[in-house]
C-alpha positions in Angstrom: 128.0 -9.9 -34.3 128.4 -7.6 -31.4 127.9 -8.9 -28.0 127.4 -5.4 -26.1 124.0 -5.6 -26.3 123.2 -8.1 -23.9 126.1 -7.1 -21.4 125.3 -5.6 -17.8 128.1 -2.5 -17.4 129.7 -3.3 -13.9 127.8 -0.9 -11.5 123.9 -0.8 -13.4 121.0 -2.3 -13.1 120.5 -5.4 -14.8 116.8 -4.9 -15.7 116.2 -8.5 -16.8 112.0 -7.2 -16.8 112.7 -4.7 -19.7 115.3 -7.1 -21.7 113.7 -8.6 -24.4 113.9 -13.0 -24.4 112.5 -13.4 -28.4 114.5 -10.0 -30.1 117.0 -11.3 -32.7 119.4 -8.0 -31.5 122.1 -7.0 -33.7 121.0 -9.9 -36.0 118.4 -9.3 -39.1 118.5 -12.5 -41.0 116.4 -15.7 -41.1 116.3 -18.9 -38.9 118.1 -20.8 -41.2 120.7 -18.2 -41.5 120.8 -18.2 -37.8 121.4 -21.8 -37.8 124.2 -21.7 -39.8 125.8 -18.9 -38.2 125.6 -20.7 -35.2 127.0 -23.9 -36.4 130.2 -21.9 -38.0 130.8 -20.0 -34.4 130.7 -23.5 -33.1 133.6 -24.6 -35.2 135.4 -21.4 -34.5 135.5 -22.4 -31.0 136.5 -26.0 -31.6 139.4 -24.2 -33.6 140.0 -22.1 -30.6 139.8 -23.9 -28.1 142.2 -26.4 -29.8 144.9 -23.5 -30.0 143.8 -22.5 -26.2 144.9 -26.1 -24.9 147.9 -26.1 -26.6 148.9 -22.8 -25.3 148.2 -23.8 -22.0 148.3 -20.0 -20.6 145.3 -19.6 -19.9 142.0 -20.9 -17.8 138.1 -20.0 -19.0 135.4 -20.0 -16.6 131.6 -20.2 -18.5 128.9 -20.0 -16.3 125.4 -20.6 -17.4 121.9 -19.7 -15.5 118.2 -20.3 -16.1 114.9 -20.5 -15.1 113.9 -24.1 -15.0 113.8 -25.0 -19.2 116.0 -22.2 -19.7 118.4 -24.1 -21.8 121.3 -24.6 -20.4 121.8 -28.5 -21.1 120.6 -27.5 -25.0 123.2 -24.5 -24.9 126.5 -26.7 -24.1 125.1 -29.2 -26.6 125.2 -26.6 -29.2 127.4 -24.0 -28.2 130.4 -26.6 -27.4 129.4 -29.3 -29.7 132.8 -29.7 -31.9 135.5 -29.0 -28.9 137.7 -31.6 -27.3 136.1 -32.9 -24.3 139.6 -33.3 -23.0 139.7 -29.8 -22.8 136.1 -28.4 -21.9 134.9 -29.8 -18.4 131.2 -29.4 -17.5 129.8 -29.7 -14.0 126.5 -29.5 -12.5 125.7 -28.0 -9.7 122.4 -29.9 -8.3 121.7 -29.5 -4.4 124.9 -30.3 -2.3 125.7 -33.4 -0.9 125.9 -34.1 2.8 129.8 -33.7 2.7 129.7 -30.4 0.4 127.0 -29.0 3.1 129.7 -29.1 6.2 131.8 -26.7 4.1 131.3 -23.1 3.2 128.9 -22.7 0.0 131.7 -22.0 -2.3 134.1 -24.5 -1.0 132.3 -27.7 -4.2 132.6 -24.5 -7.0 136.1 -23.8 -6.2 136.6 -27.6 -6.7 135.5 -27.2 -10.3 137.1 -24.4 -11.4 139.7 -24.7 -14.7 143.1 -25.8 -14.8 145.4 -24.1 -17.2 144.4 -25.1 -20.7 140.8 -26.0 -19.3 137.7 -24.3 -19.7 135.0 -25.2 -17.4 131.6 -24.7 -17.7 129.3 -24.3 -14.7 125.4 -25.7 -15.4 124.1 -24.0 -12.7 126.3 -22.7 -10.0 127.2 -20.8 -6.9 124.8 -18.4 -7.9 122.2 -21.4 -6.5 123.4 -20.0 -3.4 121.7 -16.5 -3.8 118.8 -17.8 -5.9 117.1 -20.9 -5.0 118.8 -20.6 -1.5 116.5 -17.2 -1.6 113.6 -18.0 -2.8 112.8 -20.7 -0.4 114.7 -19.2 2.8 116.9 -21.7 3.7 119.0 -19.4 5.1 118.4 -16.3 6.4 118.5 -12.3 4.7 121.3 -11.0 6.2 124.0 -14.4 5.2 122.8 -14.4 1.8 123.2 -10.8 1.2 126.6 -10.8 2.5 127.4 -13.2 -0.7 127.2 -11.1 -3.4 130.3 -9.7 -1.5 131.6 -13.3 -1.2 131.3 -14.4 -4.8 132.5 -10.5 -6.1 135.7 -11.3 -4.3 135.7 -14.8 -5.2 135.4 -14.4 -8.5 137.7 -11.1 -8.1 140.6 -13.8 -6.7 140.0 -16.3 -10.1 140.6 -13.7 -12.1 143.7 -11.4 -10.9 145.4 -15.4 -10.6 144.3 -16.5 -14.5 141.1 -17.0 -15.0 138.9 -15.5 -17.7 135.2 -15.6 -16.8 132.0 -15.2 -18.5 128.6 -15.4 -17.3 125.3 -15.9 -19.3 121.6 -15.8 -17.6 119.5 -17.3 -20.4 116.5 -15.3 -20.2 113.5 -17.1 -21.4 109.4 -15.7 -21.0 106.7 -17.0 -18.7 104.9 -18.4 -21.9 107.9 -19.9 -23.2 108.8 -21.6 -19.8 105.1 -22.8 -19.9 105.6 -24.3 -23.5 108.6 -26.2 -22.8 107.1 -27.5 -19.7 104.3 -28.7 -21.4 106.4 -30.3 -24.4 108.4 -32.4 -21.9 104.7 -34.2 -20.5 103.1 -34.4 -23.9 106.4 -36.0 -25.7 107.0 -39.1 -24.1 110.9 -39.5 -24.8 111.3 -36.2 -22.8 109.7 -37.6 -20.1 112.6 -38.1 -18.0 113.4 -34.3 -17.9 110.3 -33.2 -16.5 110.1 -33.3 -12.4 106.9 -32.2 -11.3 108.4 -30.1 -8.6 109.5 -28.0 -11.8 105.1 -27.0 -11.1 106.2 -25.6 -8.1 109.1 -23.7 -9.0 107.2 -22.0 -11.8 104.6 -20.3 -9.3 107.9 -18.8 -7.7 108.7 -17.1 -11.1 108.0 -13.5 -9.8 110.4 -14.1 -6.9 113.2 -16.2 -8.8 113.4 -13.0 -11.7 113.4 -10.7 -8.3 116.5 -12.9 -7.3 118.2 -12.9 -10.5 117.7 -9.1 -11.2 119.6 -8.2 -7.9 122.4 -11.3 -8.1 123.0 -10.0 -11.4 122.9 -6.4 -10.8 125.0 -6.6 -7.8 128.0 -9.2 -9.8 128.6 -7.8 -13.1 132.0 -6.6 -12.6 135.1 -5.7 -14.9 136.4 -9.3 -14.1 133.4 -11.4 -14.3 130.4 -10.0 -16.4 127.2 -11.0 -16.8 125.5 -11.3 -20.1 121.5 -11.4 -20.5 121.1 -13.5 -23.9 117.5 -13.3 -25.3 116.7 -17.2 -25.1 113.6 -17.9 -26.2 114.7 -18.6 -29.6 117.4 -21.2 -29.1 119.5 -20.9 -32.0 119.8 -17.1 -31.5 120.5 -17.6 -28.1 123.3 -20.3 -29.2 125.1 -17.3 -31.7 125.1 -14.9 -28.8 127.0 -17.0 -26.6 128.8 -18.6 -29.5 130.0 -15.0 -30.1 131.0 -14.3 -26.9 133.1 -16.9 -26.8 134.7 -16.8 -29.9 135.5 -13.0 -29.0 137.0 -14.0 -25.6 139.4 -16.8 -26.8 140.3 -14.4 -29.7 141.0 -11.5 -27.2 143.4 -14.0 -25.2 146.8 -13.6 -27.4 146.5 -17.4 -27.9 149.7 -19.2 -29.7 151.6 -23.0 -30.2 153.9 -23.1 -27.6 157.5 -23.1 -29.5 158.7 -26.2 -30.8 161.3 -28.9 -29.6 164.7 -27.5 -30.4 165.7 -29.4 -33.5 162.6 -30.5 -34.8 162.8 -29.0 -38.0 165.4 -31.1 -39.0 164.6 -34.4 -38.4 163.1 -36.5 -40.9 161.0 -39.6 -39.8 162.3 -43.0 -41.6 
């Protein structure tokens, strides 16, 4: 399947608004087709990502962004579901801690960011730090303008010294948002995910897609691209990111590293 689609080309706009969230793009068959395209992308990965560690060359960077219900918890579930957790370290960002606070905003993310072998993903991110830090003016215009030239750089340094990095904002509808919302207080055993600050946060929706659009729009680069994956549908959401993936860890030149000198000579007793 080809990914293109739903990239943002370093140096457009992003134009979340037009993007569609429910189009299956690139992708004409059924749900249960879907689903099992997904699931076999899933075990590519698992594949990959197996080779990846060995090799030990290389370092992915996955970061994933939402509206509130957006999917991201669902998407690592999914998308990740059959690699090694050895190899694949998650971290989410919730709001900082009094000790990440006294440092600079990027000082926890840099923290997380893979070894060799590794690939992290972010849930949530620094990108808080130019959305929610917006939205609610917790700092002022000016300093979080000046981080989209922060994080381009950031992100610029990551990559020249190893890193590949991918970026996916999971672009879900109003009515969808309100759906999931609602699911999570009518369904008891989902209780626990609903906060009823996540109210709040939805009457902000026109400011938070303002926020994305232009954090997106002024971060896609060459190095570190953002994708826009249609997300209402979940399982078409999880072979667009699937793909992208698998496509990135193909691109990578991945092989065994060579094996002990001797080896194929010995014969176990």
């Amino acid at each position: 399947m080809d990914t293109s689609p739903f990239l943002v080309e370093p140096g457009t706009a992003a134009n979340i608004a037009d993007r569609s969230t429910r189009k299956k793009v690139g992708f004409d068959g059924s749900k249960t087709e879907g689903k099992r395209l997904a699931t076999g992308l899933a075990e590519r990965l698992s594949e990959l990502q197996r080779l990846f560690w060995a090799d030990g060359r290389h370092k992915v960077l996955v970061v994933l962004q939402a509206m509130d219900t957006g999917g991201k918890d669902s998407t690592i579930r999914h998308v990740f579901h059959h690699t090694n957790p050895q190899g694949v370290k998650v971290h989410g960002f919730r709001q900082p801690s009094t000790l990440e606070r006294a440092h600079d905003y990027l000082w926890r993310a840099h923290a997380r960011t893979p070894g060799d072998g590794e690939i992290a993903v972010f849930n949530r991110s620094h990108y808080e730090d130019v959305l929610v830090v917006r939205v609610h003016s917790l700092v002022d215009e000016d300093r979080w303008r000046r981080r989209y030239r922060h994080i381009r750089e950031w992100e610029r340094m990551l990559a020249e010294e190893g890193t590949t990095i991918r970026k996916f904002f999971l672009h879900i509808s109003h009515d969808e948002q309100r759906e999931r919302l609602q699911d999570r207080i009518d369904d008891p055993s989902k209780h626990w995910k609903f906060d009823p600050g996540d109210i709040d946060e939805r009457k902000r929706w026109d400011d938070y897609q303002a926020a994305f659009e232009e954090a997106i729009t002024e971060t896609s680069t060459e190095w570190a691209p953002w994708y826009v994956v249609p997300a209402d549908r979940k399982w078409f959401r999880n072979i667009v990111i699937g793909q992208a993936l698998v496509d990135t860890l193909e691109g990578l030149d991945l092989r065994y590293p060579p094996p002990a000198e001797g080896i194929t000579d010995l014969v176990v007793r």
